[in-house]
VOBA-176578 format. One line per field, with one value per residue (C-alpha): z, y, x; residue in three letters. Coordinates in Angstrom, 1 decimal. Layout:
residues N
zz = [Z;...] $
yy = [Y;...] $
xx = [X;...] $
residuo = [ALA;...] $
***
This chain:
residues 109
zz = [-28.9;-28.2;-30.9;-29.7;-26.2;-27.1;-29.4;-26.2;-24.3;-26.8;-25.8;-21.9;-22.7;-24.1;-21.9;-18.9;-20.2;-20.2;-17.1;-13.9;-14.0;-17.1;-15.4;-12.6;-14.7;-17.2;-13.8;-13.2;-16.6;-16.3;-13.1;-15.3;-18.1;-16.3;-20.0;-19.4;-22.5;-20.2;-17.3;-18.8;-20.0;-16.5;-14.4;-17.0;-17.1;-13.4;-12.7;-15.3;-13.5;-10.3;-11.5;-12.8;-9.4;-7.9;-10.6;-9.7;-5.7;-6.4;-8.9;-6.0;-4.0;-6.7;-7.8;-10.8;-14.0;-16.8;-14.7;-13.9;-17.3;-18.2;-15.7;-17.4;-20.8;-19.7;-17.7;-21.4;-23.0;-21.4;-21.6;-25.4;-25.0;-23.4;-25.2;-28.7;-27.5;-26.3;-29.7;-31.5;-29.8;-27.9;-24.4;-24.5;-21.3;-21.1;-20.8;-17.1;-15.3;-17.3;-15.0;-11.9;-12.7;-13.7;-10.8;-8.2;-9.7;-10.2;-8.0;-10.3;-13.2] $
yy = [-46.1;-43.1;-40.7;-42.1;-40.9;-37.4;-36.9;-37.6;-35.4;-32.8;-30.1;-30.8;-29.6;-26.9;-25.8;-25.9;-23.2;-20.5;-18.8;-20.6;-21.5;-23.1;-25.3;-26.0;-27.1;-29.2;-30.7;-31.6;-33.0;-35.1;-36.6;-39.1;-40.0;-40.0;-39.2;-38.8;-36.1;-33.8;-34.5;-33.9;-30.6;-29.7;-30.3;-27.5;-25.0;-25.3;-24.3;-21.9;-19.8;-20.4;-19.3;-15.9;-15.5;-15.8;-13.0;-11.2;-11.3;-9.9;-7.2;-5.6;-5.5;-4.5;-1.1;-2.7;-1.8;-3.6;-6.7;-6.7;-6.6;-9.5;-11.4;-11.1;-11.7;-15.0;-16.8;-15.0;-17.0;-20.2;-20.0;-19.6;-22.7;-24.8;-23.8;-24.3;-27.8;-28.3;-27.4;-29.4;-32.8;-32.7;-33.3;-30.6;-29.4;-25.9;-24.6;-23.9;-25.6;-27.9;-31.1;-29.4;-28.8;-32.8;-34.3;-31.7;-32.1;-36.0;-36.6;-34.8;-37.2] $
xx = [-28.2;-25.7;-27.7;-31.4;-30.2;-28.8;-32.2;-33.8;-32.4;-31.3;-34.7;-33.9;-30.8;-31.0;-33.7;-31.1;-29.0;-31.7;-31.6;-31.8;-35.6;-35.0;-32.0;-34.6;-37.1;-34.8;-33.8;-37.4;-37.8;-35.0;-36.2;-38.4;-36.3;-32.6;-31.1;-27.7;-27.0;-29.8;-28.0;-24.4;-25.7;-27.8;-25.1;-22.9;-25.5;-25.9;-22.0;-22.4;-24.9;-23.4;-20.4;-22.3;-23.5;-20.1;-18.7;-21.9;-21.1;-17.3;-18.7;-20.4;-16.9;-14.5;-13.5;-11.9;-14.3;-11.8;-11.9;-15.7;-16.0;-13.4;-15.3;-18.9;-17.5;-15.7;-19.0;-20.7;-18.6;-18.6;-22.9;-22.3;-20.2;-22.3;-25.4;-24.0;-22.6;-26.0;-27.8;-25.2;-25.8;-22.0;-21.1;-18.8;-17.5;-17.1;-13.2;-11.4;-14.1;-16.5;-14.6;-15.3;-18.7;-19.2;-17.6;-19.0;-22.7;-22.3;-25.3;-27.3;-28.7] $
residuo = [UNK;UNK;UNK;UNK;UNK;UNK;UNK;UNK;UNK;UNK;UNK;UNK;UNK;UNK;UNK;UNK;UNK;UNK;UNK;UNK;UNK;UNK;UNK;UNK;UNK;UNK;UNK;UNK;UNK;UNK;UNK;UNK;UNK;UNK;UNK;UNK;UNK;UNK;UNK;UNK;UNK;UNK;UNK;UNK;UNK;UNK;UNK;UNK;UNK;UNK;UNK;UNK;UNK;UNK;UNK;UNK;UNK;UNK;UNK;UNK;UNK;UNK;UNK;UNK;UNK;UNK;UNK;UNK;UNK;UNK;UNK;UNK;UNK;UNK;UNK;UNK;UNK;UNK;UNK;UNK;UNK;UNK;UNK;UNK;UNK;UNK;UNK;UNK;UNK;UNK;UNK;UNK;UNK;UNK;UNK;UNK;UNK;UNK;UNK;UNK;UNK;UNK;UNK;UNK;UNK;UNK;UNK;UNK;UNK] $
***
């Protein structure tokens, strides 16, 4: 049952994690068939970019290039994560904050 569901929901995820649209409209998607693997992945991709908008936001503030840079590499990094998890069939939360993004997103799926 565990594989049928993550071959389900395998495309919806890995839809999610290009760009925001593509999160909204794997959201959408996943409206009808509730697949929890989708939702797992939604719900990481959604904290992802969020996160990149929050790094974004501070860039504009900081005078500090070498940790501007650190910062983009790092939410790089964890969308790599995510992504490959994604394309791999694993729920596979992303490093630092892949809990916080599950439990503050719960609602979503």
């Amino acid at each position: 049952m565990y594989n049928q569901t993550v071959a389900e929901g395998k495309t919806i995820a890995i839809i999610s994690y290009i760009t925001i649209i593509g999160t909204v409209i794997a959201f959408v998607l996943n409206q009808n068939k509730q697949n929890y693997f989708a939702a797992f992945h939604i719900r990481q991709a959604l904290g992802i970019f969020l996160t990149a908008l929050i790094v974004n936001f501070l860039q504009r503030f900081s005078d500090f290039d070498w940790l501007d840079w650190i910062l983009s590499l790092g939410v790089f990094v964890l969308w790599i994560i995510g992504l490959i998890g994604a394309i791999q069939g694993e729920e596979r939360k992303v490093p630092l904050l892949g809990d916080q993004f599950q439990e503050w997103f719960r609602s979503i799926g």
